[in-house]
Backbone as JSON, one array per atom type, in Angstrom:
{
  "sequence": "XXXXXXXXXXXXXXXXXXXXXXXXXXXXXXXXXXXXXXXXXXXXXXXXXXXXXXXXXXXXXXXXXXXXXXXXXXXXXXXXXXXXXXXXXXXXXXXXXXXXXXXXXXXXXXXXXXXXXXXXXXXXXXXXXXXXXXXXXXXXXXXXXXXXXXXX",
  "N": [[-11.44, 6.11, -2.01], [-13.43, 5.77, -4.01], [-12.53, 7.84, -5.89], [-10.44, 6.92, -6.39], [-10.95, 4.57, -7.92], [-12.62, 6.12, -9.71], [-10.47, 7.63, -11.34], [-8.79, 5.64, -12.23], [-10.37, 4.49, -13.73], [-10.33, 6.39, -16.12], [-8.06, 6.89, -16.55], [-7.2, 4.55, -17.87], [-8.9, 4.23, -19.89], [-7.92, 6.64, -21.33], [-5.8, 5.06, -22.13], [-6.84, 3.05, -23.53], [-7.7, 4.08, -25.91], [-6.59, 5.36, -28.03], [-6.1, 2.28, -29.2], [-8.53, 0.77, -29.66], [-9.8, 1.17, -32.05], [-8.99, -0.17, -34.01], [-9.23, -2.46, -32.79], [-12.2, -2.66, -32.6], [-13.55, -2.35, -30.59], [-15.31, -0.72, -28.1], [-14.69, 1.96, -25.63], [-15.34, 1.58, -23.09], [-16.01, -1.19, -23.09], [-13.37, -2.16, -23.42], [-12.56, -1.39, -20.85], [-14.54, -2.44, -19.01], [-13.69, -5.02, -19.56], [-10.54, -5.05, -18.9], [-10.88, -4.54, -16.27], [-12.17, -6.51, -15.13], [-10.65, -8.26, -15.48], [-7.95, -7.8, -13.98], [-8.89, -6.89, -11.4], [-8.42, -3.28, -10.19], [-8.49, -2.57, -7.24], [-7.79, -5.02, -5.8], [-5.28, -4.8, -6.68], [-4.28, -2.42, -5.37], [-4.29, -2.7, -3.16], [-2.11, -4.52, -2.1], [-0.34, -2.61, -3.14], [-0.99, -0.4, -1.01], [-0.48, -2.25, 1.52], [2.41, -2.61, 1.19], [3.28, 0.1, 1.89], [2.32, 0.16, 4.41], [3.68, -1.96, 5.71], [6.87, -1.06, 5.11], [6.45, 1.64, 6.82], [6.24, 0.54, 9.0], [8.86, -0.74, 9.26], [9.0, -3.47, 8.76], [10.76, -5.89, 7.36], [10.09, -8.19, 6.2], [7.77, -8.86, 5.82], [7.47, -6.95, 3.68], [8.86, -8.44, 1.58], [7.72, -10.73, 1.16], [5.61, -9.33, 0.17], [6.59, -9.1, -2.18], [7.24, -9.73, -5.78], [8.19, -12.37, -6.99], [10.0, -12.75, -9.13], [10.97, -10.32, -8.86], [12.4, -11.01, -6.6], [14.4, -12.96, -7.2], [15.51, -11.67, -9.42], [17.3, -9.74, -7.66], [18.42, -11.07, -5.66], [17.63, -12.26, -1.94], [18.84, -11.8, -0.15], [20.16, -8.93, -1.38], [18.08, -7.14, -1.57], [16.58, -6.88, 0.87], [18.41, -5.79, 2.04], [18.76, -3.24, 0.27], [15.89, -2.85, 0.74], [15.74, -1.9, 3.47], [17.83, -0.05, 3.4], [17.23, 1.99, 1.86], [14.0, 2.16, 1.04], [12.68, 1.46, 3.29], [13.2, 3.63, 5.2], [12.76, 5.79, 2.98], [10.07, 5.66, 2.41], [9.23, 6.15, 5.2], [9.66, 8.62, 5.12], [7.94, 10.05, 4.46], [5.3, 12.5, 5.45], [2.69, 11.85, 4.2], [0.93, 10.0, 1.73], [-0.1, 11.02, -1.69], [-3.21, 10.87, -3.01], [-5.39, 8.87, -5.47], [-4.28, 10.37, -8.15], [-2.12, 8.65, -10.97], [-3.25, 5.8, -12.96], [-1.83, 3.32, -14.47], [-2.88, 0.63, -16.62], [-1.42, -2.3, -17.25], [-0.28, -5.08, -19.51], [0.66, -8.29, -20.03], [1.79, -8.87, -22.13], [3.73, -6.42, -21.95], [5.05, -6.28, -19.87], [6.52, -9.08, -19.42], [6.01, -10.35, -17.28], [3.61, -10.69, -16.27], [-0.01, -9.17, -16.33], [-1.19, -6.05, -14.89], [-1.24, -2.66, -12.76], [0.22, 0.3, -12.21], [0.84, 2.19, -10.44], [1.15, 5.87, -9.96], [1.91, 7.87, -7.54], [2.57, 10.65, -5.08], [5.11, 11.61, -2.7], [4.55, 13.81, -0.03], [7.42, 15.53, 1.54], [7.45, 17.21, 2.96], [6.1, 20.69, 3.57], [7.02, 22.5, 1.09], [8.04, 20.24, -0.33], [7.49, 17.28, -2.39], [7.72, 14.61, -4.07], [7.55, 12.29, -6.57], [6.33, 9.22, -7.1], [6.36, 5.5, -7.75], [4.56, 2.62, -8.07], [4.46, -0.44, -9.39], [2.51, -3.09, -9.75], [2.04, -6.34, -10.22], [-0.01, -9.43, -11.51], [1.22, -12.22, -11.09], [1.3, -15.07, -12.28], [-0.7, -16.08, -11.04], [-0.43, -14.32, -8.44], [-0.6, -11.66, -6.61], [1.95, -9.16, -6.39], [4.27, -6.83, -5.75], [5.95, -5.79, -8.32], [8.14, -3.66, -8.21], [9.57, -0.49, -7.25], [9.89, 3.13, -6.37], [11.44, 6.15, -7.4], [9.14, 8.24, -9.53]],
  "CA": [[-11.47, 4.9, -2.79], [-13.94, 6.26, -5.46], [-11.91, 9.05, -6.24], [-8.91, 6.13, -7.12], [-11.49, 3.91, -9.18], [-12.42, 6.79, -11.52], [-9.08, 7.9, -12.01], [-7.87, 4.38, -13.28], [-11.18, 4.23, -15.31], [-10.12, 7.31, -17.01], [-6.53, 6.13, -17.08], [-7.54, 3.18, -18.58], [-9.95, 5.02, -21.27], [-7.07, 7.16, -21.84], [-4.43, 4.42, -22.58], [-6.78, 2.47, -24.64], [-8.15, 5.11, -26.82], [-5.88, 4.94, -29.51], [-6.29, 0.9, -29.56], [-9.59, 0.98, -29.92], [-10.92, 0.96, -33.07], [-8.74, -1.25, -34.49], [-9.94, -3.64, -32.16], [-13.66, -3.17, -32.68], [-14.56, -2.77, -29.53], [-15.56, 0.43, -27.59], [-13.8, 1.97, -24.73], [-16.2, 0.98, -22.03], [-16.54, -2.06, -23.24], [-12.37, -2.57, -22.68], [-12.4, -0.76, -19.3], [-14.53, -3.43, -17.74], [-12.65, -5.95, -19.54], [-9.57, -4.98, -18.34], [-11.37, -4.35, -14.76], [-12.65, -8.02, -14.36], [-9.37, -9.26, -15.61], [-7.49, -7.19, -13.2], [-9.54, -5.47, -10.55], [-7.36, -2.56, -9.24], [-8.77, -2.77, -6.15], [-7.16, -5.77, -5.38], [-3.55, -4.6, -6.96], [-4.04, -1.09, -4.78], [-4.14, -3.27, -1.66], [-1.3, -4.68, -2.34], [0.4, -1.49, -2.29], [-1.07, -0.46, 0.78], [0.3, -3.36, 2.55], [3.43, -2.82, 1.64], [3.91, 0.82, 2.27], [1.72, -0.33, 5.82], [4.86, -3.14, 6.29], [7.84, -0.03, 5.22], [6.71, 2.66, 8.08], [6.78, -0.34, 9.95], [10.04, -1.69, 9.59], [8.81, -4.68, 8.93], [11.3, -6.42, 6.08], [9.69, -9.66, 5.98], [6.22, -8.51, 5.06], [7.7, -6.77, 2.79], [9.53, -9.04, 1.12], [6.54, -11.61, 1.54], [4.49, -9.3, -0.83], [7.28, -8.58, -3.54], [7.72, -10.41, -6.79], [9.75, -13.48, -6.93], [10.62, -12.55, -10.02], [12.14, -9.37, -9.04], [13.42, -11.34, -5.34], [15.19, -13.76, -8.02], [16.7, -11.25, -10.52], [18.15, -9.03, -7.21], [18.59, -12.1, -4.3], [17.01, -12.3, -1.14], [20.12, -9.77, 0.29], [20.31, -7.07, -1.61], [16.49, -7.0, -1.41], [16.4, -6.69, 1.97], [19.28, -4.11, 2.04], [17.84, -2.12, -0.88], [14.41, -1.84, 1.55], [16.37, -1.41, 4.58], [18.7, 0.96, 3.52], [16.46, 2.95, 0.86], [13.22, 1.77, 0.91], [11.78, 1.91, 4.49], [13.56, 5.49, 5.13], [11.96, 7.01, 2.22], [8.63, 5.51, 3.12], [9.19, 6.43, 6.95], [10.05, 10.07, 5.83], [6.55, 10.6, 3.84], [3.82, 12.53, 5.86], [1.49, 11.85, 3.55], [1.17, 9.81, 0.09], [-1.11, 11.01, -2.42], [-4.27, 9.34, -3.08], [-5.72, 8.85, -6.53], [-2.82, 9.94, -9.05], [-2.2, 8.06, -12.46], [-3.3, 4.65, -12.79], [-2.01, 2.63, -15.73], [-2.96, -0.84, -16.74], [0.0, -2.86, -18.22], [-0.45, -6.59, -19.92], [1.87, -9.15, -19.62], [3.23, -8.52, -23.23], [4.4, -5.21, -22.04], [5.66, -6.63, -18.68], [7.18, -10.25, -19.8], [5.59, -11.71, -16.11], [2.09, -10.56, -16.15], [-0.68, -8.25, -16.44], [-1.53, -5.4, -13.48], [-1.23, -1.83, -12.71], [1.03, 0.9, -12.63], [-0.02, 3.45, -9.37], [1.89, 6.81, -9.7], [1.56, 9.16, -6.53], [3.01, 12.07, -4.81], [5.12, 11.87, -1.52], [5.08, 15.26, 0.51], [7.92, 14.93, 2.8], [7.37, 19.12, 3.96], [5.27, 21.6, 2.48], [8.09, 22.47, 0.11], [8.96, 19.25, -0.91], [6.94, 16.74, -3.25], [8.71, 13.28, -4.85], [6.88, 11.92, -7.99], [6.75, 7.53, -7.03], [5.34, 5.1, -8.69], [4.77, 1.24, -7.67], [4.51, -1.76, -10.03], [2.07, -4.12, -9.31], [1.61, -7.07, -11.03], [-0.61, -10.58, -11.0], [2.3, -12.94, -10.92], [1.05, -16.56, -11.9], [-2.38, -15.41, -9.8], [-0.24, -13.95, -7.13], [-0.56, -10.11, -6.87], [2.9, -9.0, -6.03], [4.87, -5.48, -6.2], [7.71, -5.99, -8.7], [8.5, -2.35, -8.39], [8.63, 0.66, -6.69], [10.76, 3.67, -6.83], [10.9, 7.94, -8.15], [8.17, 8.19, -10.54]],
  "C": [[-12.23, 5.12, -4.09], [-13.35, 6.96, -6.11], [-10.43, 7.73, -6.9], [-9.75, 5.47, -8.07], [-11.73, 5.1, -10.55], [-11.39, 7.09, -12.18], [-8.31, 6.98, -12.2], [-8.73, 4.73, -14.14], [-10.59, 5.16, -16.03], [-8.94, 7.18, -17.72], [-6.55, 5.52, -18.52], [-7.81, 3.55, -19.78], [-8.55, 5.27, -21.97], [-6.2, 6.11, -22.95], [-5.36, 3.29, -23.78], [-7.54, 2.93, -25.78], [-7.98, 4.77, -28.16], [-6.28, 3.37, -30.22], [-7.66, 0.18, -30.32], [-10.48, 0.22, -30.82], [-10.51, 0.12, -33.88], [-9.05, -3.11, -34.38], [-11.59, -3.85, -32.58], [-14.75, -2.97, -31.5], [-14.79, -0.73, -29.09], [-14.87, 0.38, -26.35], [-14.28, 1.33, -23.47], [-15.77, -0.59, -21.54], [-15.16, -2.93, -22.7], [-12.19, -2.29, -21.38], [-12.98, -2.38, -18.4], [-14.0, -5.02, -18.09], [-11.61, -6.09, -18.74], [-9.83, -4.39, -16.47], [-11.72, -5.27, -14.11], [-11.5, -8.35, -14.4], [-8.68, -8.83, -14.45], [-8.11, -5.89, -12.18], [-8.79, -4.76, -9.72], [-7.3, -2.28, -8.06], [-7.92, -3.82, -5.2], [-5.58, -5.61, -5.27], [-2.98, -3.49, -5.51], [-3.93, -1.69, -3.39], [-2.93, -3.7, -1.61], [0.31, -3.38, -2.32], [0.5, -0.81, -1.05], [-0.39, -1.04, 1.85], [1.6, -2.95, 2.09], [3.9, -1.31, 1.95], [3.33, 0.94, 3.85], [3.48, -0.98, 6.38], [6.04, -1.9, 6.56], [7.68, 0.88, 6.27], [6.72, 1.75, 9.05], [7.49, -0.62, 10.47], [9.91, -3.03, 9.36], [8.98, -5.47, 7.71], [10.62, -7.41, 5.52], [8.18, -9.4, 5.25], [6.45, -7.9, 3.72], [8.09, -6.78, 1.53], [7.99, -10.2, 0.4], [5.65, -10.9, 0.46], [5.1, -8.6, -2.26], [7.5, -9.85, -4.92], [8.51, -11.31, -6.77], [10.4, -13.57, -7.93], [12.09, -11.4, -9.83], [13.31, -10.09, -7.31], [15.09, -12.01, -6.22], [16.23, -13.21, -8.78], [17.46, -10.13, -9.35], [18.87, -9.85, -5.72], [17.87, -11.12, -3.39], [17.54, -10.88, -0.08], [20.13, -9.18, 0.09], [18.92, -6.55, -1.68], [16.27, -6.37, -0.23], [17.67, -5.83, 2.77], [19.05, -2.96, 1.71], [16.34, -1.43, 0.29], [14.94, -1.66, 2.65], [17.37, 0.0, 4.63], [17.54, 2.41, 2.64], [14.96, 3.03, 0.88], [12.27, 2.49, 2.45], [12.38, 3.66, 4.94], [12.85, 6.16, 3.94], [10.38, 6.77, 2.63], [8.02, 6.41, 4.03], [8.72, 7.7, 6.7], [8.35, 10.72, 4.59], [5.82, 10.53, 4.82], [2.7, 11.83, 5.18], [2.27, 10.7, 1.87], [0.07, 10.3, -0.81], [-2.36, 9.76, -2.95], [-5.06, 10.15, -4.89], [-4.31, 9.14, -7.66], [-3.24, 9.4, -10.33], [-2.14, 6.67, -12.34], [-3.17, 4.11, -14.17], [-1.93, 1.51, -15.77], [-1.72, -1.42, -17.56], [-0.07, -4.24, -18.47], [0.53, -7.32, -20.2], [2.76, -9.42, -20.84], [4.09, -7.11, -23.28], [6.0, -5.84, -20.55], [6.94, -7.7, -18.77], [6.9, -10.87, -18.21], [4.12, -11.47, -15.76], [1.58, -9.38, -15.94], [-0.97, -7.29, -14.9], [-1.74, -3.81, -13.66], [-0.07, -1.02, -12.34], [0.52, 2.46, -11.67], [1.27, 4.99, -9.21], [0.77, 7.66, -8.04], [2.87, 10.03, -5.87], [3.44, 11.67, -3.28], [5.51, 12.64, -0.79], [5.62, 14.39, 1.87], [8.34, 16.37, 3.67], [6.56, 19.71, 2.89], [5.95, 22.32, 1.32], [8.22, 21.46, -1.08], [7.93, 18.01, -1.24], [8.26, 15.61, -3.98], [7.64, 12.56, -5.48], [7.18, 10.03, -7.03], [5.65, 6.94, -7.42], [5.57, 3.7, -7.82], [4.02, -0.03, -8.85], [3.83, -2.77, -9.39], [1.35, -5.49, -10.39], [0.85, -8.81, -10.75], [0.42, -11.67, -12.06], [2.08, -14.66, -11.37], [0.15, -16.8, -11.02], [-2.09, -15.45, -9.06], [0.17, -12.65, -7.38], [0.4, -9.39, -6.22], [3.25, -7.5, -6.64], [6.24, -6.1, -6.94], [8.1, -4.89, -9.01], [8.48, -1.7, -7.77], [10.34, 1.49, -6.44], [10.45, 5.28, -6.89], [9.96, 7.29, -9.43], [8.38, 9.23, -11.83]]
}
């Protein structure tokens, strides 16, 4: 869990580097801005649970913590096809997911439904074999929902 907070902070740093100085402010000083506004702690649970619900099998939970934005722009059906057919099988077939990874913050004028995070990791599904995925998490109308998830 420490090992995921520094590697957003750094993220974070990273991505608002450039922004910076135009703003006035110092990087810090945005980090725990953009850390009260959106504590990733909260978003990263949110992923948890739902790749908890996918080795599950368990559509409804899964559904239950996705975007109603994105339930809306793909219906309730192909939602629950999409994680049935694609979704919980790729989950299932990851030993392992990487922990820590690339954490990027994203604000709701990048998004067009609200501000959150942006969790890349790594799922070894043999010692060979590595798949780049990323998950979309965003605070929805102050409800912290996945409207994403996918190859990274």
């Amino acid at each position: 869990m420490k090992f995921t907070i520094i590697t957003s902070i750094i993220a974070a740093l990273a991505l608002l580097q450039g922004c910076n100085a135009m703003k006035g402010k110092s990087d810090m000083e945005n980090m725990i801005r953009l850390m009260q506004q959106d504590d990733p702690a909260q978003f990263e649970q949110v992923m948890h649970l739902f790749i908890q619900s996918a080795k599950l099998g368990e559509v409804e939970k899964m559904i239950g913590l996705t975007s109603y934005v994105t339930i809306d722009k793909m219906s309730i059906e192909a939602l629950k096809s999409h994680y049935n057919q694609d979704t919980i099988p790729a989950l299932k077939a990851c030993k392992s997911i990487s922990e820590g990874g690339d954490i990027i913050h994203v604000d709701k004028s990048e998004t067009g439904t609200g501000s959150g995070w942006v969790y890349r990791k790594f799922c070894t599904y043999s010692d060979n074999e590595k798949v780049a995925i990323q998950f979309v998490i965003l605070n929805e109308n102050g409800r912290i929902a996945l409207t994403s998830f996918g190859p990274g």
